[in-house]
N, C-alpha and C positions, 0 to 999 in steps of 0.2 A: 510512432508518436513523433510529432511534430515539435518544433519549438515553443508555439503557440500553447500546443496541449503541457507539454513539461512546466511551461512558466503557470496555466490552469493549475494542473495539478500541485505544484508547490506549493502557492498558492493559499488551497485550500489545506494543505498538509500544516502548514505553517500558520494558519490564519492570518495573515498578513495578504494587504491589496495585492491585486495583478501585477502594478505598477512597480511597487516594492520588489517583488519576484522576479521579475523582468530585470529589473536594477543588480541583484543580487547575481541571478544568473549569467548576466554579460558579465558582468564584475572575475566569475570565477573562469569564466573561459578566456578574458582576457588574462586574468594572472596563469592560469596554465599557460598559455602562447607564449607568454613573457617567458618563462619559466624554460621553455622546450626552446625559442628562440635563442636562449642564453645558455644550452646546452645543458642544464639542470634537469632533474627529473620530478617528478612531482609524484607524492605516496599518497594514499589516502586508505589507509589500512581498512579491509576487511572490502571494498569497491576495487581496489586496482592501482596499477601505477604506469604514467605516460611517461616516453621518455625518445629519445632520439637516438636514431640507429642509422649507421653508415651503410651504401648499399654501393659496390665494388663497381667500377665500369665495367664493361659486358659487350658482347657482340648478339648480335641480335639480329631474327631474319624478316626482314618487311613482309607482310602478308598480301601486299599487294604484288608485287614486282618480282618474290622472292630473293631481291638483293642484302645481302649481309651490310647491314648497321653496325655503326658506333653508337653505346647508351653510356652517356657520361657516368661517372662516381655522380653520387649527390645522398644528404640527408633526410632521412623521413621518419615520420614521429611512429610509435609504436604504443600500443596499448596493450598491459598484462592485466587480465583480468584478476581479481583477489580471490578469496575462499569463500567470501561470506555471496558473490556475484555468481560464483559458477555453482556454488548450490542451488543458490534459488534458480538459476537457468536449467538446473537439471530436470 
């Protein structure tokens, strides 16, 4: 599913225009990013919870050359799925 389809299907979930949906949905991914940018986690019980996670600098071997890399430390967001998500995935 694509953007386009999620903002559809809301949409019609919601009864509310495309447009609205559209509106809604940027709205919540920006407050997530805000949210994970500021180092905050964001719950949304029973779906899952986003949050940011440190990942160690590292050595690393180029698959080209075979020569051993430096991979910086650096930040990356992380998704825990909830109970009510991996059910239904099941």
């Amino acid at each position: 599913m694509n953007k386009k389809e999620l903002v559809e299907s809301m949409a019609g979930a919601a009864d509310i225009s495309k447009a609205a949906a559209e509106k809604a949905l940027n709205g919540m991914l920006m407050a997530v990013t805000e949210a994970l940018a500021n180092g905050d986690k964001v719950t949304l019980v029973g779906f899952g919870t986003f949050s940011v996670a440190k990942r160690s600098a590292r050595q690393a071997k180029n698959p080209r050359t075979g020569e051993m890399i430096k991979i910086p430390a650096k930040k990356v967001a992380k998704f825990k799925p909830g109970s009510k998500l991996a059910d239904a995935v099941k």
